[in-house]
Backbone as JSON, one array per atom type, in Angstrom:
{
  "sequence": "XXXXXXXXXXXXXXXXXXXXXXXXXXXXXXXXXXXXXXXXXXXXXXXXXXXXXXXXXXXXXXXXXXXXXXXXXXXXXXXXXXXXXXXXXXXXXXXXXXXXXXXXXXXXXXXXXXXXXXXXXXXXXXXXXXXXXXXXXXXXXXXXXXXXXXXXXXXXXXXXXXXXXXXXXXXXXXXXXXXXXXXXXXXXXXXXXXXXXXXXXXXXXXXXXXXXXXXXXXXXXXXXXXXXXXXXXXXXXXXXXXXXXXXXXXXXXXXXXXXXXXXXX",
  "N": [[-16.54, -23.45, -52.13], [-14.82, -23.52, -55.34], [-12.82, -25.5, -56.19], [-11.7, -25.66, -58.74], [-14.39, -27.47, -59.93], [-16.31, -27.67, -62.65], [-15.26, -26.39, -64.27], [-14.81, -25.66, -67.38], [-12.6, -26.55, -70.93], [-12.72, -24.4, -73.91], [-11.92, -24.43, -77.64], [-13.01, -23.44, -79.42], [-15.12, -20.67, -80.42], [-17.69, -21.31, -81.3], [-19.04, -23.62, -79.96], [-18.5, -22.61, -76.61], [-20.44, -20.72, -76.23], [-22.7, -22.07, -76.77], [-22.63, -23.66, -74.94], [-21.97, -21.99, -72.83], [-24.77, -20.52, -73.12], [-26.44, -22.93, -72.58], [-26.21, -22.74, -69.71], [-28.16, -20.49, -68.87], [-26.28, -18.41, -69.43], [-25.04, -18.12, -66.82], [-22.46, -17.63, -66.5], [-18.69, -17.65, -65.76], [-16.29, -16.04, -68.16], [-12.49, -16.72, -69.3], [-9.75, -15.69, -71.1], [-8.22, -18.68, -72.62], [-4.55, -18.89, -71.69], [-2.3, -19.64, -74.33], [0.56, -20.5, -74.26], [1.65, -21.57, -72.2], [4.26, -21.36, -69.54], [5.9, -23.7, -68.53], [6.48, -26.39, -66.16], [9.19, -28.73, -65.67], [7.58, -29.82, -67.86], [5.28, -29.93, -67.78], [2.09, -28.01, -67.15], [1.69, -24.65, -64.78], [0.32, -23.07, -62.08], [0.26, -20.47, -59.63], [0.13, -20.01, -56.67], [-0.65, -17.37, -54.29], [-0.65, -16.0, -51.3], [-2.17, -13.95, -49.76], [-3.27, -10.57, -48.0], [-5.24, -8.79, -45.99], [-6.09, -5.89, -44.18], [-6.9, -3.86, -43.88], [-9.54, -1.96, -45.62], [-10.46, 0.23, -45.7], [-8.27, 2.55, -44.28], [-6.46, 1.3, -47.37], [-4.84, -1.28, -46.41], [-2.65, -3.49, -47.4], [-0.98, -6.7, -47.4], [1.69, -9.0, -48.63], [2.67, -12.61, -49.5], [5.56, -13.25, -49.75], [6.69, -16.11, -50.81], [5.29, -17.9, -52.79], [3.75, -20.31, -54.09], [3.7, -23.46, -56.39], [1.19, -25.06, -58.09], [1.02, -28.2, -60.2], [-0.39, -29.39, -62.96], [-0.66, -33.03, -63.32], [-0.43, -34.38, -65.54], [1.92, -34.02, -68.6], [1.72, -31.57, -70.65], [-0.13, -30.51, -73.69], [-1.4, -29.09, -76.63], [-2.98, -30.36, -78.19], [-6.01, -31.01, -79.88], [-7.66, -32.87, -79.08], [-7.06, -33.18, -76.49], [-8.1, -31.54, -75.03], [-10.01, -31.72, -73.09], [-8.9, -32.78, -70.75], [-8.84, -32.33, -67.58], [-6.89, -33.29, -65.74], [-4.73, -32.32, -66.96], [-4.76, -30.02, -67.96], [-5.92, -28.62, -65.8], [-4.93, -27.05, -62.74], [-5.49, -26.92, -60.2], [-5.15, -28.12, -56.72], [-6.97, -29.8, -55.64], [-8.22, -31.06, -57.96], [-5.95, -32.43, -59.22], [-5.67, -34.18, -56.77], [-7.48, -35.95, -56.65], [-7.22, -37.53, -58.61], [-6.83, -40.86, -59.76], [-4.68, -43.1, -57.85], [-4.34, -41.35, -55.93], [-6.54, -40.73, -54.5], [-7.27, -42.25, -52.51], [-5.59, -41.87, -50.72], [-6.08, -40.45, -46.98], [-6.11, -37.98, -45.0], [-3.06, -36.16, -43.66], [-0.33, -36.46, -45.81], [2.2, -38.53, -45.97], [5.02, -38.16, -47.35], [6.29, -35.38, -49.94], [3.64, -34.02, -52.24], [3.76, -34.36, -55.67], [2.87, -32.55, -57.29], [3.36, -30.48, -56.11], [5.39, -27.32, -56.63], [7.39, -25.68, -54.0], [8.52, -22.57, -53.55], [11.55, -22.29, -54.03], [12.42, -24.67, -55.23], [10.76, -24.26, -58.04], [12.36, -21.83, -59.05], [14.91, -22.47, -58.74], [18.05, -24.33, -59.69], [17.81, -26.09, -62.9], [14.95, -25.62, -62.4], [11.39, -23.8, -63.17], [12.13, -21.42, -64.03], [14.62, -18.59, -63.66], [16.21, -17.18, -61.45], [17.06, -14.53, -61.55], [15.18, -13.43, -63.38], [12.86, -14.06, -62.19], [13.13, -12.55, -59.93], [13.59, -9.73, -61.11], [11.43, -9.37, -62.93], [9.0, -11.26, -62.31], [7.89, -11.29, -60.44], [7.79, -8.71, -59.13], [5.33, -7.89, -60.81], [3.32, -9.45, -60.11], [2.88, -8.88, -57.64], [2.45, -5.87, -58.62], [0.11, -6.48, -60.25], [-1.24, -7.68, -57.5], [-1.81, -5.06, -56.56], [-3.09, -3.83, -57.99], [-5.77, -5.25, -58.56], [-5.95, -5.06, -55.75], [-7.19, -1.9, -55.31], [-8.96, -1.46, -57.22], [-11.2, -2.63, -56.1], [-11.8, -1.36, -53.82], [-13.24, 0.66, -53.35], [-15.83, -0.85, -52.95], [-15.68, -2.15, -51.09], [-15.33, -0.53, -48.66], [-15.92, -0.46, -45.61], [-15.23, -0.34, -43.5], [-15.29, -0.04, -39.82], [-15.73, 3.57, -38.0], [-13.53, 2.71, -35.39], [-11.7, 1.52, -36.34], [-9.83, -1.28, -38.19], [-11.47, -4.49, -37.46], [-11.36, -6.89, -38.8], [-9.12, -9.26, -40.29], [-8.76, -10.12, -43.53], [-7.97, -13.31, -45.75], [-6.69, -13.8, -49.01], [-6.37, -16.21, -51.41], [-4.13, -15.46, -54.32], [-4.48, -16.35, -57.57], [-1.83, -17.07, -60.23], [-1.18, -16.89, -63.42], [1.92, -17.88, -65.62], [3.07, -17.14, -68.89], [5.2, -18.16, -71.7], [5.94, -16.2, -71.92], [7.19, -15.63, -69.5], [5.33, -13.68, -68.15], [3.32, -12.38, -65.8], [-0.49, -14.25, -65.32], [-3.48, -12.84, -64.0], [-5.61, -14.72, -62.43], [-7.9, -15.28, -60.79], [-9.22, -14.61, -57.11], [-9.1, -16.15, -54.59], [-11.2, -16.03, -52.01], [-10.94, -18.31, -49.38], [-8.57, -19.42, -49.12], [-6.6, -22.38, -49.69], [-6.11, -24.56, -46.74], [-4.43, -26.57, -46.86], [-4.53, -29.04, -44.9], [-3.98, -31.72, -45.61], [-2.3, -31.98, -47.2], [1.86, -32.49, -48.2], [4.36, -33.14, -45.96], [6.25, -30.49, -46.46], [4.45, -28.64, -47.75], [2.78, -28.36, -45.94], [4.12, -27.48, -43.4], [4.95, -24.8, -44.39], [2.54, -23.88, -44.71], [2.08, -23.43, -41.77], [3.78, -21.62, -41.27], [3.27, -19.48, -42.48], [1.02, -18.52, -41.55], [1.68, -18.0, -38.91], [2.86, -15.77, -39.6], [0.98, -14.02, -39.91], [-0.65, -13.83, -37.68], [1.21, -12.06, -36.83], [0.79, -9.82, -37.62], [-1.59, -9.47, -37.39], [-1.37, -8.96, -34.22], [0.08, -7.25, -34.21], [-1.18, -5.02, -35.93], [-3.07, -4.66, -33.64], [-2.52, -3.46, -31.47], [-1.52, -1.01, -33.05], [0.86, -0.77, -33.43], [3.98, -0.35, -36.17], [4.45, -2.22, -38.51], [6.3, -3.26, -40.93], [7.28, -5.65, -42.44], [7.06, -9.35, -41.62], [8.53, -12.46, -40.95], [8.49, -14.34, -43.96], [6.47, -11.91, -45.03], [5.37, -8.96, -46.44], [4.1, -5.67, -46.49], [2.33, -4.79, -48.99], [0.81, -2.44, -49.79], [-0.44, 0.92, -48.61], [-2.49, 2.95, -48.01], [-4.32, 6.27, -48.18], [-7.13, 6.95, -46.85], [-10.4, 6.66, -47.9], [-12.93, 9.01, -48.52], [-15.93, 10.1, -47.21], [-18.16, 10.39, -49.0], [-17.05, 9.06, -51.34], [-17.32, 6.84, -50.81], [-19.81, 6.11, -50.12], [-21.21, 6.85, -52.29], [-20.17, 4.74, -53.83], [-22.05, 3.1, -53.23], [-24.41, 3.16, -53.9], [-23.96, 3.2, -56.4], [-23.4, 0.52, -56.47], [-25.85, -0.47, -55.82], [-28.12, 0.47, -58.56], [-26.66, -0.46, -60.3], [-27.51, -3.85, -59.4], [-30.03, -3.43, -59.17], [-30.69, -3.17, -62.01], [-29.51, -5.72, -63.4], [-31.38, -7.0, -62.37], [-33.55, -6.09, -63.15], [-33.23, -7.18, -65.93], [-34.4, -9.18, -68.9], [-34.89, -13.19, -68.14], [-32.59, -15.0, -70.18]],
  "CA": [[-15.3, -23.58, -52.87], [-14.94, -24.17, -56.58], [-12.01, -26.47, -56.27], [-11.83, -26.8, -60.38], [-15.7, -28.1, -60.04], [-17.31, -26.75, -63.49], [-14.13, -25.4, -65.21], [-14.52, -26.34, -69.14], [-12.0, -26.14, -71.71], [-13.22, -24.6, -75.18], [-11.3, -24.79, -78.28], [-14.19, -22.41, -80.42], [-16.27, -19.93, -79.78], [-19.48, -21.61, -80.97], [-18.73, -24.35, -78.89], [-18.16, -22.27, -75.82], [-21.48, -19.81, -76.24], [-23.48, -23.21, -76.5], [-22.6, -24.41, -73.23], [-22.73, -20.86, -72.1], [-26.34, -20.74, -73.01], [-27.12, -23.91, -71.59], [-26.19, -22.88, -68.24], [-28.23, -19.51, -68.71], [-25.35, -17.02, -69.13], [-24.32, -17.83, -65.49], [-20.75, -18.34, -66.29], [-17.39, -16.37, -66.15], [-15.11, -16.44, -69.33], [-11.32, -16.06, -69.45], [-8.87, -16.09, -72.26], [-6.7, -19.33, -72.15], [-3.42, -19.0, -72.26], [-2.08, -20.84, -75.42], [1.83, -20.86, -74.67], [1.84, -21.47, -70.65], [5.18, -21.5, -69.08], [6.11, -25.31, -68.37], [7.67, -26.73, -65.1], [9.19, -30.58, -65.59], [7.02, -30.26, -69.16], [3.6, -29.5, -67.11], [1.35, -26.73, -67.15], [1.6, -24.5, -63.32], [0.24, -21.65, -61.76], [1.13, -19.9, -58.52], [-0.79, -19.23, -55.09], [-0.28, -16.73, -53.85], [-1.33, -15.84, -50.58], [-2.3, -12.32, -49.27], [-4.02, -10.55, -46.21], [-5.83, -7.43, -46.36], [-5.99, -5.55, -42.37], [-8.3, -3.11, -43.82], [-9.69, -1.67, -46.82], [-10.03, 2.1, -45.62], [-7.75, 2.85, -45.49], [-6.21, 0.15, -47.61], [-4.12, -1.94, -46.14], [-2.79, -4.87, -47.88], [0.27, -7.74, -46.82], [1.67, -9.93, -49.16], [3.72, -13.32, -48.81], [6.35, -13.46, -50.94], [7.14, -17.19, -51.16], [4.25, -18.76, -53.35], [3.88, -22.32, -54.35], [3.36, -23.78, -57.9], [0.4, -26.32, -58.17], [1.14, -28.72, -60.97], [-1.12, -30.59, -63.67], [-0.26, -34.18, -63.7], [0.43, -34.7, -67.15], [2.57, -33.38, -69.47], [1.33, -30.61, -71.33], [-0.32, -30.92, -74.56], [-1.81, -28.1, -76.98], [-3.82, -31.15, -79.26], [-7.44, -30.93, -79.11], [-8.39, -34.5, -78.35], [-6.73, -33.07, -75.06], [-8.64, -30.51, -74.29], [-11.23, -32.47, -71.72], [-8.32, -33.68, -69.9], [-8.57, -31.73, -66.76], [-5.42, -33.32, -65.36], [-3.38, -32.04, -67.84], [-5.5, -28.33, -68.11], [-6.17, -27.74, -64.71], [-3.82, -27.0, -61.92], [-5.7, -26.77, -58.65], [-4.45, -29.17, -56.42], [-7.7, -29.86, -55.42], [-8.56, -31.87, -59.03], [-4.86, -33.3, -59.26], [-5.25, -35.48, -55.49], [-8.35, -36.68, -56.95], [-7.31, -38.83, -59.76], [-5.91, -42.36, -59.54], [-4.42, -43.43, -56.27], [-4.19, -40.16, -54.36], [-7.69, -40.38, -54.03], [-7.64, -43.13, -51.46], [-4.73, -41.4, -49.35], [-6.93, -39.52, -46.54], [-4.98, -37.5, -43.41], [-1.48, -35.64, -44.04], [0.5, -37.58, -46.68], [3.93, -38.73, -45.17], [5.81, -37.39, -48.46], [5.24, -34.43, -50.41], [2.95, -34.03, -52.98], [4.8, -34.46, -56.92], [2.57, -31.62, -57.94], [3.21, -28.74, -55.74], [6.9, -27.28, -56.09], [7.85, -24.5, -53.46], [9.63, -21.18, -54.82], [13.15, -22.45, -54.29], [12.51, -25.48, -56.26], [10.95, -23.4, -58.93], [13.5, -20.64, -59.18], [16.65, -23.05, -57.8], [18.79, -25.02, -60.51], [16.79, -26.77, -63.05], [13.5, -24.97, -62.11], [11.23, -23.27, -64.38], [12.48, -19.51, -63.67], [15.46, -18.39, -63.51], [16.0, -16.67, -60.13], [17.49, -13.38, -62.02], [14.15, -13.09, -64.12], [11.61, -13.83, -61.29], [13.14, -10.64, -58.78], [13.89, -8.44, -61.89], [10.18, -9.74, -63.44], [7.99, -11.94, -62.54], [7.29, -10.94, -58.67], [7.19, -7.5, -59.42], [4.54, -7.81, -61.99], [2.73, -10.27, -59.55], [2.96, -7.76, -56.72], [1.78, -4.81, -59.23], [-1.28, -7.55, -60.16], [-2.77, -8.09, -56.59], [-2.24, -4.28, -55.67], [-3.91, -2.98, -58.91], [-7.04, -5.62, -58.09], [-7.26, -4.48, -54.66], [-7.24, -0.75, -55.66], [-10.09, -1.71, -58.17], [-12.47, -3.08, -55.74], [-11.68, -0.61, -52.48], [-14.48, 1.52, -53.16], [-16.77, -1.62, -53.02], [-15.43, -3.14, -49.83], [-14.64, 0.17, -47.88], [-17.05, -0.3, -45.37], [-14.15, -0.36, -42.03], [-15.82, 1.05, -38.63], [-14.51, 4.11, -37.53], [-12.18, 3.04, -34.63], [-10.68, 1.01, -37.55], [-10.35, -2.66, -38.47], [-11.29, -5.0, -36.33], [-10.84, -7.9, -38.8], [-8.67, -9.22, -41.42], [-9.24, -11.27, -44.35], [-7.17, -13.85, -46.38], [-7.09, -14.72, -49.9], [-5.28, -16.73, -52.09], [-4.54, -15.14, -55.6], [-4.25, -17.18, -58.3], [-1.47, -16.21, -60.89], [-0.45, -18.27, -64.52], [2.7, -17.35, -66.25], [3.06, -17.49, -70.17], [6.35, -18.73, -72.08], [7.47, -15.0, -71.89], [7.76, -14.7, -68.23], [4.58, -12.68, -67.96], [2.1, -13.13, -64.87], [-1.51, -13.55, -65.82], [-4.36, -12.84, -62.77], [-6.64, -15.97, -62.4], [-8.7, -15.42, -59.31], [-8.6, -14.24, -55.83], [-9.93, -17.02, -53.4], [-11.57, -15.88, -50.23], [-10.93, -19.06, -48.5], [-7.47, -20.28, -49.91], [-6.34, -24.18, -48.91], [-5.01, -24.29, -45.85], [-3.58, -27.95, -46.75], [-3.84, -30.07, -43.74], [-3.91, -33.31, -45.94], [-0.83, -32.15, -47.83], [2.91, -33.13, -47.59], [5.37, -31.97, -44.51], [7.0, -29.33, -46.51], [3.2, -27.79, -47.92], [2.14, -27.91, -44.22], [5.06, -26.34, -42.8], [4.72, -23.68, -45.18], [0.99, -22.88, -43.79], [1.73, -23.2, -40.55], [4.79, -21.11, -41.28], [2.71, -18.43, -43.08], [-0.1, -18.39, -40.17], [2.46, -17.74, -37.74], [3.63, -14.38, -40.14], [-0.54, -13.09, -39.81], [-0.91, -13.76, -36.18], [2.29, -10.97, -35.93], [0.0, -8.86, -38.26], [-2.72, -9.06, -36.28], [-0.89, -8.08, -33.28], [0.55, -5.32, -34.65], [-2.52, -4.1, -36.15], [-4.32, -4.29, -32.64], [-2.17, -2.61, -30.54], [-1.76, -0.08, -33.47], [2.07, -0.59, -34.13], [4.18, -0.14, -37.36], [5.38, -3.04, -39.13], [6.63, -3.55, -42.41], [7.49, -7.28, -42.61], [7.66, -10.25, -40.83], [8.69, -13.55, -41.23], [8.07, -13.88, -45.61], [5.48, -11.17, -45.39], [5.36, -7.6, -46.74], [3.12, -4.54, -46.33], [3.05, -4.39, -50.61], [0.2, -1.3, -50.3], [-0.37, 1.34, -47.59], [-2.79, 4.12, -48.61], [-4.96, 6.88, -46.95], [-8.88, 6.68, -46.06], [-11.49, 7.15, -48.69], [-14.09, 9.78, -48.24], [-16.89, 8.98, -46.57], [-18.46, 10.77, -49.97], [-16.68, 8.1, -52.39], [-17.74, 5.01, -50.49], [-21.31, 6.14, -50.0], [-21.12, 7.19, -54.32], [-19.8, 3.09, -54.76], [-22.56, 2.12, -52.29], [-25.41, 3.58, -54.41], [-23.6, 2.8, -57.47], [-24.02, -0.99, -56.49], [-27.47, -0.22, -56.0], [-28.21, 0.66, -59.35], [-26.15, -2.14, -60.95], [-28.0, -4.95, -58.65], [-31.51, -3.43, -59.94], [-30.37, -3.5, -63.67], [-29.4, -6.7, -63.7], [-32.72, -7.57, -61.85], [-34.97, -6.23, -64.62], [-33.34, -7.47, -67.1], [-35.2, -10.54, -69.1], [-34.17, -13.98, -68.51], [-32.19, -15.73, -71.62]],
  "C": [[-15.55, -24.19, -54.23], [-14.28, -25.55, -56.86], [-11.56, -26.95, -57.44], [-12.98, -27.29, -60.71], [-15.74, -26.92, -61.39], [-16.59, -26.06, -64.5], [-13.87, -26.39, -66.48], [-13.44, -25.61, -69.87], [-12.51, -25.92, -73.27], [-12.31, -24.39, -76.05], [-12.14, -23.45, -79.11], [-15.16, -21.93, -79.74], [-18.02, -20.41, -79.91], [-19.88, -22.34, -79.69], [-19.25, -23.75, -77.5], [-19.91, -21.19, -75.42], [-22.74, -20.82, -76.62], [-23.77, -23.66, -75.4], [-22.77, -23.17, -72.49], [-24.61, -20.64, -71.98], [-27.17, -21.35, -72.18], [-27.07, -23.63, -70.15], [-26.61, -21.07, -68.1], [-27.1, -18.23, -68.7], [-24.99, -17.16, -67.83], [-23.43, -18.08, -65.96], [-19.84, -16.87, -66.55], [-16.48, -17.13, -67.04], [-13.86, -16.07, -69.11], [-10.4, -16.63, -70.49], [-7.86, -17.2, -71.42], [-5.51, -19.06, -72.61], [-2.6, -19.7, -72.86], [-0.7, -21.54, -74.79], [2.07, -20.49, -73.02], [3.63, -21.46, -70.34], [5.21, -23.2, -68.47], [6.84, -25.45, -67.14], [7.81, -28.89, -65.21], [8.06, -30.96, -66.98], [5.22, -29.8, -68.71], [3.04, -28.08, -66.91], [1.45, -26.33, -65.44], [0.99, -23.33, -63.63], [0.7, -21.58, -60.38], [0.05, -19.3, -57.63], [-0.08, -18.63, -53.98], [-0.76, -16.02, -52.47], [-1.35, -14.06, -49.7], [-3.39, -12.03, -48.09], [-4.38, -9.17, -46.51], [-6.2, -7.21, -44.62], [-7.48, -4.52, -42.41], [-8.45, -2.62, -45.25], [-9.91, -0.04, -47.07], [-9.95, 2.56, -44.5], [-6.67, 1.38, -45.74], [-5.22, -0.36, -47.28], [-3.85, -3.43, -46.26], [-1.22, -5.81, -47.7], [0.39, -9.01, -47.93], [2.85, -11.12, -49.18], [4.42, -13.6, -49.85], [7.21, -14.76, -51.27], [5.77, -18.29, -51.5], [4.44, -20.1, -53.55], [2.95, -22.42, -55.23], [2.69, -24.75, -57.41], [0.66, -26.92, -59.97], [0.04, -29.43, -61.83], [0.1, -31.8, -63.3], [0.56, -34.61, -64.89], [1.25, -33.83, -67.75], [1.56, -32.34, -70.49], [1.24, -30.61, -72.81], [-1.37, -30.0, -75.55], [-3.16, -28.93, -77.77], [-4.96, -30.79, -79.02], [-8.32, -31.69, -78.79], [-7.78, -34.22, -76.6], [-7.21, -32.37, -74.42], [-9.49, -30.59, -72.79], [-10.18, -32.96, -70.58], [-8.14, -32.96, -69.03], [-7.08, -31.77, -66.02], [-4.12, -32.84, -65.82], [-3.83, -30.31, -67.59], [-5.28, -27.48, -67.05], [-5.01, -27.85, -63.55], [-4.57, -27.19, -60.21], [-5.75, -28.19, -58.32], [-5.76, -30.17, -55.81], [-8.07, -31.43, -56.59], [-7.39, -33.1, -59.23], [-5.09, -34.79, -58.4], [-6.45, -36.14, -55.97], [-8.41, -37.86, -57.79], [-5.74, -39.87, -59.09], [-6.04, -42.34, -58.26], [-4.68, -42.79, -55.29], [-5.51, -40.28, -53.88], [-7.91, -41.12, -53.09], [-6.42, -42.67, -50.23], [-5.98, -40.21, -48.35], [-5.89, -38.92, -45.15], [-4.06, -36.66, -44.39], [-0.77, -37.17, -44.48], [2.09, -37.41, -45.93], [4.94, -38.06, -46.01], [4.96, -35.92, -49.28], [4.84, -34.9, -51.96], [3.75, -33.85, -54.26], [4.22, -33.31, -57.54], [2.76, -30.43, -57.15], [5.16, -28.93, -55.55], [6.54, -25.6, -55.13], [8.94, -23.85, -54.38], [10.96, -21.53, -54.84], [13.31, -23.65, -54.82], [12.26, -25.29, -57.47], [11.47, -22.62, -59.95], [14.91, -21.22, -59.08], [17.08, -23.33, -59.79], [18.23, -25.92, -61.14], [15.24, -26.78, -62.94], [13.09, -24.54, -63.69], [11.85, -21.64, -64.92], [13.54, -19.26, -63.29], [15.37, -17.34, -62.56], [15.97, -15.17, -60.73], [15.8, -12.85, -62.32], [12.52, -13.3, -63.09], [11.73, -12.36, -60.21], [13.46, -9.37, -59.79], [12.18, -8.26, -62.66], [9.1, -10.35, -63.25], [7.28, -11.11, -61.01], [7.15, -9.65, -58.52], [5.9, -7.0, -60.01], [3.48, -8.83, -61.27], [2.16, -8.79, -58.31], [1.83, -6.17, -56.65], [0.32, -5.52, -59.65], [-1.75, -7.0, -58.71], [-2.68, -6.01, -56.05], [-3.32, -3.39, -56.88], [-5.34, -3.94, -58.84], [-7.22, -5.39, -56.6], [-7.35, -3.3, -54.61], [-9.02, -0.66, -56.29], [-11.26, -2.22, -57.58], [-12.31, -2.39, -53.87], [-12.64, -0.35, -52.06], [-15.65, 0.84, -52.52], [-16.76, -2.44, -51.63], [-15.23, -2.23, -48.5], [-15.28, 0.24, -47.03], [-16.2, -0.54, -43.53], [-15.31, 0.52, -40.72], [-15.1, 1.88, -38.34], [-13.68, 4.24, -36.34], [-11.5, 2.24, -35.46], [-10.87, -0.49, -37.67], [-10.58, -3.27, -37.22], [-11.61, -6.94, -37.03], [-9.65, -8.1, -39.84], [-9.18, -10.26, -42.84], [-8.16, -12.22, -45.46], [-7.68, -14.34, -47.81], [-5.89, -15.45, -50.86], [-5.55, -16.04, -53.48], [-3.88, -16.16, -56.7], [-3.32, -16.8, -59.44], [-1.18, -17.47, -62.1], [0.89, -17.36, -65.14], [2.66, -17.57, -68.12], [4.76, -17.7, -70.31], [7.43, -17.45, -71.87], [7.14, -14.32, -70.46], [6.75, -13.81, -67.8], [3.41, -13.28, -66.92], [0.63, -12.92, -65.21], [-2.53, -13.78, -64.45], [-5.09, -13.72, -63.42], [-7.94, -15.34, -61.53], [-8.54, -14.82, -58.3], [-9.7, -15.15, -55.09], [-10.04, -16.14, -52.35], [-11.62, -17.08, -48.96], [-9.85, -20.19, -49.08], [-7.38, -21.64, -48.96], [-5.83, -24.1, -48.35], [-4.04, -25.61, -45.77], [-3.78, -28.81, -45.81], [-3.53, -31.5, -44.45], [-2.68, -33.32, -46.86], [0.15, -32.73, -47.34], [3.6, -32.54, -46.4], [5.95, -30.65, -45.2], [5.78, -28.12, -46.96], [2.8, -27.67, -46.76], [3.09, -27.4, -43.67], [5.09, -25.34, -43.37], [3.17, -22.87, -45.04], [1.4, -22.43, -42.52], [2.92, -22.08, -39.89], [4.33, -19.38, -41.68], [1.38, -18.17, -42.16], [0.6, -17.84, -39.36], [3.08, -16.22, -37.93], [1.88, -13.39, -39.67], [-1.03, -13.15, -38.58], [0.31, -12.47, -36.18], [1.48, -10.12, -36.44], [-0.7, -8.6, -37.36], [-2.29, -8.24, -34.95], [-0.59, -6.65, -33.14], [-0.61, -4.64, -35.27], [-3.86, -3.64, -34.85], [-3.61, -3.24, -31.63], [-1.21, -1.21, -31.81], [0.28, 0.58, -33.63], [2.67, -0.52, -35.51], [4.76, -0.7, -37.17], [5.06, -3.29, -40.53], [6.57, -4.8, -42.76], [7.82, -8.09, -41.74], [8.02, -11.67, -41.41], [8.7, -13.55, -43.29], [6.99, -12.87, -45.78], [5.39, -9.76, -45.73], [4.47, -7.02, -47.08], [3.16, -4.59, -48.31], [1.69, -3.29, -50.28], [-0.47, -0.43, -48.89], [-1.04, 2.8, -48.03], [-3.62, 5.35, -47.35], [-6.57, 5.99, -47.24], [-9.49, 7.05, -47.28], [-12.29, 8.04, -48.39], [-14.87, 9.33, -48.24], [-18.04, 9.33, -48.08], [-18.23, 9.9, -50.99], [-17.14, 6.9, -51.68], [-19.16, 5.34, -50.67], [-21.79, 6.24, -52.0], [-21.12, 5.21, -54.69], [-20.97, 2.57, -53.93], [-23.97, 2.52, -53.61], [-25.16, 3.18, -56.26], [-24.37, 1.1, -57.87], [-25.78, -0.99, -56.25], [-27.99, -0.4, -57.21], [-27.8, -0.45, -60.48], [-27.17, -3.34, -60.77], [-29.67, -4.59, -59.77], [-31.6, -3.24, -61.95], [-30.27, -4.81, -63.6], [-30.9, -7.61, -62.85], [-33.17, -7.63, -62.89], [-34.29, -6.6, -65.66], [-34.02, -9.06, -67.36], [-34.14, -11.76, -69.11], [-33.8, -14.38, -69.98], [-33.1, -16.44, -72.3]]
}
């Protein structure tokens, strides 16, 4: 798990292709987003949690009541602020770490000041106005995780043929900007399942566990369901040819031994 470990903020590109260097070109870049969307004055993003049954043919489930992780601080564009992870970064991971929280260990008796659920969010006083998240934002979230798991089918299609026989969970990571627009972060393969969170973040796992155990069911005994509990089928395609997976399998081949020979930095 990354947890936020290793995540710099650069300001300039020399800057940024300095420290890239130094750490050999291992690193992944992404544009920050200057003009974040604010909740309570603080920078958020949104985890989103999803379930994939199979990949060919693709079958993907998504839960449609996310939860905002908060920076700490107030939000601050300066560039004496840039280092300040608490303010930058959102995973909740970096947040419980500073100051006090760091000596709470177990499930916290209250909840956590940095994670709001979607109906605190979206409610009265939120950051989102309810209208503009079901006409915009969750659509455009939705169209996100099904156009990244479209984009990496080929690469994963590797199902036996009496069909799945597992599933997999990830959390996707989403940021919004000032105009309402969702931007893809990430897709965890081993999202937080919380246990040391508050009662209403742990009822909300153990609430969203309880929707992928019906999945499962229904995917073993080979029934049709659409939704259960907050969860919805968002992509439902056919089978790949056994011709196009074997093409992406040889593909990655080829890739892997390029990036072999090439010379270190």
């Amino acid at each position: 798990k990354n947890c936020g470990r290793g995540v710099e903020v650069w300001a300039h590109h020399e800057a940024l292709l300095r420290s890239a260097a130094s750490k050999g070109w291992n690193v992944l870049t992404q544009k920050y987003i200057e003009k974040p969307l604010l909740a309570g004055g603080r920078k958020f993003d949104l985890r989103v949690w999803v379930v994939v049954t199979s990949w060919n043919a693709l079958q993907v489930w998504v839960h449609d009541q996310p939860y905002a992780r908060l920076s700490k601080k107030v939000f601050s564009s300066a560039p004496e602020a840039w280092t300040d992870t608490s303010m930058h970064l959102t995973n909740r991971a970096v947040q419980k770490v500073e100051g006090e929280e760091a000596e709470i260990a177990g499930p916290r008796d209250s909840d956590e000041p940095w994670i709001w659920l979607l109906p605190k969010l979206i409610g009265s006083g939120g950051a989102i106005p309810a209208a503009k998240w079901k006409e915009k934002v969750w659509p455009s979230i939705v169209g996100g995780i099904a156009a990244v798991a479209a984009a990496v089918q080929q690469d994963l299609a590797f199902e036996p043929e009496g069909g799945p026989a597992r599933l997999e969970l990830f959390g996707f990571d989403f940021i919004l900007d000032s105009g309402y627009h969702p931007w893809f972060l990430e897709a965890n393969s081993a999202p937080d399942m919380c246990p040391d969170a508050g009662p209403s973040l742990r009822n909300w796992v153990q609430d969203a566990c309880h929707g992928i155990a019906d999945i499962i069911a229904a995917t073993r005994a080979g029934t049709s369901l659409e939704e259960t509990g907050h969860w919805h089928r968002a992509i439902s395609s056919a089978r790949l040819s056994t011709h196009m997976v074997k093409a992406a399998a040889v593909q990655r081949t080829v890739e892997r031994r390029r990036l072999a020979s090439m010379p270190a930095p």
